[in-house]
FIVEXPA-927817 format. One line per 4 residues: their letters; for each residue x, y, z of C-alpha. Coordinates in steps of 0.25 Angstrom, whole numbers. Layout:
residues N
A) X/Y/Z; ...;
//
This chain:
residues 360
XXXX) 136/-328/210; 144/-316/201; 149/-305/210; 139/-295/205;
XXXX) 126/-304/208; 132/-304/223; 132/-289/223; 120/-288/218;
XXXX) 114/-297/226; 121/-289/239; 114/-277/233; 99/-283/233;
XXXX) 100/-288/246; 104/-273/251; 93/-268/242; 83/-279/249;
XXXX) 88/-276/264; 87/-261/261; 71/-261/257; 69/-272/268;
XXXX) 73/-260/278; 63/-251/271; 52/-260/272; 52/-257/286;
XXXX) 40/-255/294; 43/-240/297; 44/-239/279; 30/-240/277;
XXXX) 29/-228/289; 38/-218/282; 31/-221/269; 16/-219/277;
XXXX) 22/-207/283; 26/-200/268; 13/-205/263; 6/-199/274;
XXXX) 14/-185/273; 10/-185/259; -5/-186/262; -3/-174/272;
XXXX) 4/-166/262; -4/-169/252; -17/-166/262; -11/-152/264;
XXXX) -9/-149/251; -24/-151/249; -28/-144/262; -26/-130/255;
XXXX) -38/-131/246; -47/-133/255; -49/-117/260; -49/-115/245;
XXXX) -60/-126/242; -69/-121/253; -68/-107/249; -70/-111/235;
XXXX) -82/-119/240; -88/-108/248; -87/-96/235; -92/-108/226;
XXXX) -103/-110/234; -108/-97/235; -105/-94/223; -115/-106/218;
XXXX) -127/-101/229; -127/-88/223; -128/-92/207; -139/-102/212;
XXXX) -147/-92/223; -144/-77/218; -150/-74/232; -143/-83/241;
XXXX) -136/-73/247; -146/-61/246; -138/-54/235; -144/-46/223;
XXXX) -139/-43/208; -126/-38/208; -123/-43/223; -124/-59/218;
XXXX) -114/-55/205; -106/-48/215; -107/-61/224; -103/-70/214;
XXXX) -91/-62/208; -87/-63/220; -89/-78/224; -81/-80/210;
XXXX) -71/-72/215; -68/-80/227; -68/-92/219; -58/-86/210;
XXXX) -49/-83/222; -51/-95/228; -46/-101/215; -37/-95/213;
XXXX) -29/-95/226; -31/-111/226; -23/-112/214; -11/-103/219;
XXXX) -10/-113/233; -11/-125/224; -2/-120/216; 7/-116/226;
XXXX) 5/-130/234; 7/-139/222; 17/-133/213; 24/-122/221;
XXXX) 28/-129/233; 32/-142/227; 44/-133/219; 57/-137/225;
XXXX) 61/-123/223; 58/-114/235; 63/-102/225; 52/-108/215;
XXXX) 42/-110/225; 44/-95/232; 42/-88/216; 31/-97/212;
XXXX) 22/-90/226; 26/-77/223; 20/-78/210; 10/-87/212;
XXXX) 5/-75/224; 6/-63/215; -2/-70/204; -13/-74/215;
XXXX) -12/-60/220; -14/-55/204; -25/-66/203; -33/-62/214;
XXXX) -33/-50/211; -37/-50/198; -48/-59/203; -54/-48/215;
XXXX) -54/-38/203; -62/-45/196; -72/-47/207; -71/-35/210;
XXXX) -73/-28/199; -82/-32/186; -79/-23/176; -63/-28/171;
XXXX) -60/-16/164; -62/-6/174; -55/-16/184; -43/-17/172;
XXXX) -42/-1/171; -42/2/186; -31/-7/189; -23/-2/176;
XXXX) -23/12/183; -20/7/197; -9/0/191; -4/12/183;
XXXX) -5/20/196; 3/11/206; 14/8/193; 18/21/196;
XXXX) 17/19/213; 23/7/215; 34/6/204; 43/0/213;
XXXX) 34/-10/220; 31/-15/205; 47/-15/201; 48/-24/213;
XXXX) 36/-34/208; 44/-33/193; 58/-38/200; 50/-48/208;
XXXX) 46/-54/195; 61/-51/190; 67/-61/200; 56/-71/199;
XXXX) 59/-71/184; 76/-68/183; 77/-72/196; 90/-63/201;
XXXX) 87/-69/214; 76/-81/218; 73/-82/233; 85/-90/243;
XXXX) 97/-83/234; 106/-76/241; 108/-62/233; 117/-49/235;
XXXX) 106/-37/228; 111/-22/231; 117/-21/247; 107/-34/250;
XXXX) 114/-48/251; 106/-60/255; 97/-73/253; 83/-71/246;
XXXX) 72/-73/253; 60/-68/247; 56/-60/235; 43/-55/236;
XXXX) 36/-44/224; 41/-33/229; 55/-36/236; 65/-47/240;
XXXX) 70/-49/253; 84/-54/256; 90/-62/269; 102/-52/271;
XXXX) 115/-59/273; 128/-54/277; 124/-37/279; 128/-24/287;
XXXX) 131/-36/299; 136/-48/293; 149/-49/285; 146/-64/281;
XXXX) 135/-69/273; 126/-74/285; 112/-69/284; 112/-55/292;
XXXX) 98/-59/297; 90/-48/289; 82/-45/276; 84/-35/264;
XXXX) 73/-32/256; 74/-26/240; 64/-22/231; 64/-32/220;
XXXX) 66/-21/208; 81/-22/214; 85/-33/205; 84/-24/193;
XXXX) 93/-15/198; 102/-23/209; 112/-33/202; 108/-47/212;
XXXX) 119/-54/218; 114/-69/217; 121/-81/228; 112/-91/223;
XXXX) 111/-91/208; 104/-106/206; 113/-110/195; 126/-106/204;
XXXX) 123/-102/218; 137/-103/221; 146/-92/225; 161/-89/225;
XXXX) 168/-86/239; 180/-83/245; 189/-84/256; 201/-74/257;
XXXX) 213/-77/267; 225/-66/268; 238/-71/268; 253/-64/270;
XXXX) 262/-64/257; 271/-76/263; 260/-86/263; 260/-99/255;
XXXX) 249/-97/244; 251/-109/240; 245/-117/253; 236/-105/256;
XXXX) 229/-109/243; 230/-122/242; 225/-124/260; 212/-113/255;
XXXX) 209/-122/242; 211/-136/251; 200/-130/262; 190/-125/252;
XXXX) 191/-137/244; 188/-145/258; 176/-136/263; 168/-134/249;
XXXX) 171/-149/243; 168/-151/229; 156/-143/229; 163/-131/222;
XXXX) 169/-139/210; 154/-142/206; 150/-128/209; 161/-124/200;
XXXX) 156/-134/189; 143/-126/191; 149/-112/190; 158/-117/178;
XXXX) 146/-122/171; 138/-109/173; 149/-100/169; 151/-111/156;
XXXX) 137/-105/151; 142/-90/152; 152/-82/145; 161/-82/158;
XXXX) 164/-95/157; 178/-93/156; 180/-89/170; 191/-98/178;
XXXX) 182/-106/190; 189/-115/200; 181/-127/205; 187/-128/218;
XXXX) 192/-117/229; 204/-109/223; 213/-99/231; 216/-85/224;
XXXX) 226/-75/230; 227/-61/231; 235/-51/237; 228/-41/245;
XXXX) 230/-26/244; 236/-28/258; 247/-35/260; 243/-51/261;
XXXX) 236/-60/251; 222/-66/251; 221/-80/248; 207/-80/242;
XXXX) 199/-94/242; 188/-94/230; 176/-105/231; 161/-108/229;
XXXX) 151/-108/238; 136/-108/241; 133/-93/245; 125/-97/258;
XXXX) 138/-105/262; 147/-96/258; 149/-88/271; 150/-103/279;
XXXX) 160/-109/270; 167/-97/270; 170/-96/284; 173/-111/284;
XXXX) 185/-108/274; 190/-97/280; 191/-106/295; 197/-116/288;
XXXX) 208/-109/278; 213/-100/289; 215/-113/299; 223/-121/287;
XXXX) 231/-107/284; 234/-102/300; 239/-117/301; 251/-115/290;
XXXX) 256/-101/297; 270/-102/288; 264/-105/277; 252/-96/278;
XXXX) 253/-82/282; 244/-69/286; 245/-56/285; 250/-50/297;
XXXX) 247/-36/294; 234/-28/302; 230/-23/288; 224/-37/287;
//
């Protein structure tokens, strides 16, 4: 029998042993069990018409017995007109907030994006809101134009007293459209520095990190808030730009004149080339590749760590390590280096020397 019929035979009988261990009695239970959890999910997905349906039945209902027996209910005239507009809009509102949480369960939440998923709400309840609304006016009032012209004038009237609230609701619509910042990024706007964690119509509110306490970038433990008109006039520092959410950071080491550069730089290279991998040489493709598309692509950009010097104003030199890294690991990384390159350089004391002086 040729070699390769051997193999092939081998393979088949790995491939046979292999389903034999997942015909298994306890397959058909795992396969039962998803089954099962589909039919739950499924049954809950259903569960929320039901309060719609029986409120939708209840308006429909009375709605019939007042068409068919004006007297049903002891009304006269205008009261049945009155009664009815009202039963029709009940069932408007009923409609209405049935297809919002269909929509919401069918189609918003299977998004993979929870950035998507948090936009696609907001709107979705401002346009209820303005839907419902529009729908109580209606009830409420019969004659359109006078409905029209009264909120025409209550609009002029707070334009002018809420200016500030309506620029924030324009910025809100700003960032959902140019999106300077989605909720999750991590932004520096003004003196506030943190991660996005919501953005409402009026303001967005950031989890602080670093602060008046904190010299690293660990979250300080409490929230800014800002008005969302300050994106029109705020330049926004964005950590997480979704087409590069990488940052460059730095490690700095002071060094005496007398030191060998040479192994300084090559010992700070070899470590961050151990602790990052071959992560940043892809990063860097991406960054290249981006910078390729603008007018700056000219710019020199390493794809592994590289070690600059420059002498201080003082009287030592700082061996500067330059890499990429996530923003959120930026702080962990950055501690890891800085243990590590100080242990390999402490370990070589005459070849690597520090300043001795107290202006350090």
């Amino acid at each position: 029998m040729p070699q390769e019929s051997l193999h092939e035979k081998k393979q088949l009988e790995v491939l046979e042993e292999a389903a034999a261990h997942t015909a298994r009695p306890e397959q058909p239970e795992r396969i039962e069990l998803r089954a099962s959890e589909v039919r739950r999910e499924r049954a809950v997905r259903l569960a929320w018409t039901l309060p719609y349906l029986i409120a939708a039945g209840v308006a429909g209902g009375l709605l019939l017995l007042l068409q068919w027996d004006p007297g049903f209910l002891d009304l006269r005239g205008t009261s049945i007109l009155k009664a009815e507009r009202y039963l029709v809009g009940g069932l408007a509102v009923i409609f209405v907030l049935a297809i919002a949480r269909g929509a919401e369960v069918y189609w918003i939440e299977r998004l993979p994006s929870p950035v998507s998923r948090f936009n696609l709400k907001r709107i979705l309840r401002l346009l209820i809101g303005l839907a419902l609304v529009l729908i109580v006016l209606s009830v409420l009032f019969v004659e359109w134009y006078a409905v029209v012209v009264s909120l025409g004038l209550i609009s002029l009237i707070l334009g002018f007293a809420l200016q500030t609230p309506i620029s924030s609701f324009i910025g809100w619509i700003y960032i959902l459209v140019r999106q300077p910042y989605r909720v999750g990024d991590r932004i520096e706007i003004g003196e506030a520095r943190g991660d996005v964690i919501d953005v409402s119509y009026l303001d967005t509110t950031l989890w602080e990190i670093g602060g008046r306490h904190l010299s690293t970038d660990h979250p300080s433990g409490r929230t800014i808030k800002f008005p969302n008109t300050k994106v029109f006039d705020t330049p926004v520092f964005n950590y997480s730009w979704p087409l590069f959410p990488y940052v460059w950071n730095e490690v700095k080491v002071s060094l005496a004149y007398e030191s060998d550069l040479e192994f300084v730089a090559t010992t700070m290279q070899r470590i961050a080339e151990e602790e990052l991998g071959e992560v940043m040489m892809e990063k860097v493709k991406m960054f290249k590749d981006l910078l390729a598309r603008t007018p700056v692509d000219h710019l020199e950009v390493r794809e592994r760590p590289s070690v600059v010097f420059r002498v201080h104003e003082n009287t030592w030199i700082e061996a500067i390590l330059r890499y990429l890294v996530e923003p959120r690991r930026a702080g962990r990384i950055k501690n890891a280096l800085t243990q590590k390159i100080l242990t390999a350089l402490n370990a070589e004391p005459e070849r690597v020397l520090f300043p001795k002086s107290n202006m350090r």
